[in-house]
C-alpha positions in Angstrom: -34.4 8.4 -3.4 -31.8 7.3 -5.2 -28.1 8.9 -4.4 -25.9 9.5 -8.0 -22.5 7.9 -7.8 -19.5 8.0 -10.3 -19.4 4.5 -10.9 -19.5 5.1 -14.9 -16.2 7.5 -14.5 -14.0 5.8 -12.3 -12.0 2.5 -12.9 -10.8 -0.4 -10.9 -7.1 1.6 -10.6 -7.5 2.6 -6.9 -8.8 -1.2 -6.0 -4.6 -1.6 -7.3 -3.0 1.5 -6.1 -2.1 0.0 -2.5 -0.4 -3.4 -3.9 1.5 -1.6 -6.5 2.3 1.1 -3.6 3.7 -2.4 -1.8 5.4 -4.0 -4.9 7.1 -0.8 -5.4 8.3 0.0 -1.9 10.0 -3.8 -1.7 11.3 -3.1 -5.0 13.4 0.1 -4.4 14.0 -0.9 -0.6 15.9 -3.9 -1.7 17.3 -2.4 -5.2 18.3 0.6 -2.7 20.6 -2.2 -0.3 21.8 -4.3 -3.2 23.8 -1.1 -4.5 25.0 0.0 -2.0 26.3 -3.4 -0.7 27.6 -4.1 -4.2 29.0 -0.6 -5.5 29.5 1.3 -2.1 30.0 -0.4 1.5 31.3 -3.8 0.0 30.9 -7.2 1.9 30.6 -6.4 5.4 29.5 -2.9 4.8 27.4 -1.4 7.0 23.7 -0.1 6.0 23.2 3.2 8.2 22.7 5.1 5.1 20.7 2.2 3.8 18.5 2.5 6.6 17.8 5.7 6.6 16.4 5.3 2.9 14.3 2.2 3.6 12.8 4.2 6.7 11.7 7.0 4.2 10.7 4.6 1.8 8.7 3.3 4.7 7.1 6.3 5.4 6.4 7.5 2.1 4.4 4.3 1.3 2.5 4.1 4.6 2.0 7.4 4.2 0.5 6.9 0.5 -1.2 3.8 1.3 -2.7 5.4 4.1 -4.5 7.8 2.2 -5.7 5.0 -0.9 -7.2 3.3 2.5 -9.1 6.3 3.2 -10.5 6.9 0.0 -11.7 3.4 0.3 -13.2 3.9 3.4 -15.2 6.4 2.5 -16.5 5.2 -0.2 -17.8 1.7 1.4 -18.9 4.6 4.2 -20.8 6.5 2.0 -23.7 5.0 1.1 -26.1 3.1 3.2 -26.1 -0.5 0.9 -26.4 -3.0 3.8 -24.1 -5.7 4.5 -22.7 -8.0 2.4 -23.3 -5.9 -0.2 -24.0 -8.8 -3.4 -27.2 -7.1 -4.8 -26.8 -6.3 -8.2 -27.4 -2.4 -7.5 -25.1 0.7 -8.0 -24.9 1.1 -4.0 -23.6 -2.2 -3.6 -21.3 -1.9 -6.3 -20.0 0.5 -5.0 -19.5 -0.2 -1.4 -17.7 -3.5 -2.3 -15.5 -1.6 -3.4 -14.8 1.0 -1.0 -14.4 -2.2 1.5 -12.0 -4.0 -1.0 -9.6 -0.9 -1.4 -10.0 -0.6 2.3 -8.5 -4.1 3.0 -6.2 -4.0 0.3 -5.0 -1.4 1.5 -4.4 -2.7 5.4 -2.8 -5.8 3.8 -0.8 -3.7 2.0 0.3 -1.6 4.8 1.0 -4.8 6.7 3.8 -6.4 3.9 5.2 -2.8 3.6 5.9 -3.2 8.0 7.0 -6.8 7.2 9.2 -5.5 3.9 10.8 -3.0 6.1 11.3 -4.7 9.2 15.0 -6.4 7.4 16.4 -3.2 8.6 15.6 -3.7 12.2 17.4 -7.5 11.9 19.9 -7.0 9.3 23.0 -4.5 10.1 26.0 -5.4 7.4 26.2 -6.7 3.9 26.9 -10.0 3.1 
């Protein structure tokens, strides 16, 4: 019996949401220290505020990316195509890319960590 799935009204958008979730996150985190060093704390500054920002940037993005990961996981979950799913049916399809979102989305999570970890290291402006 053959199981109906969406594949004709969804798009390859969500395969993207977690890199652009990423791209985003490093964007604003360092835009977000740039001004301030530049218009606000001045050279030797220090980036307490700052910090506090990037954290909740942090959190918001995990946060989102977190879910984009679970939407991928339960769509390579969801059907019962076998590994490595490269048959040319709509179950396969499909379940590559659940698991593609899914470790997008954990590499994703990994650079926003990485991106965020300049606050641990990094206390003053230069």
């Amino acid at each position: 019996m053959a199981t109906h799935l969406p594949e004709e009204n969804e798009s390859l958008w969500l395969l993207t949401a977690s890199p652009v979730m990423w791209a985003a996150h490093l964007m604003v985190s360092y835009g977000t220290a740039a001004i301030w060093c530049a218009k606000v704390a001045g050279p030797g500054g220090s980036l307490a505020t700052t910090r506090m920002a990037i954290a909740a940037y942090t959190l918001l993005a995990l946060a989102a990316i977190t879910i984009v990961g679970g939407t991928g996981y339960r769509r390579y979950k969801g059907g019962h195509a076998a590994v490595p799913h490269d048959d040319d049916t709509p179950q396969d399809r499909h379940s590559f890319m659940g698991f593609a979102t899914l470790l997008l989305s954990a590499l994703s999570a990994v650079a926003v960590i990485y991106a965020a970890l300049v606050i641990v290291f990094i206390d003053r402006c230069f």
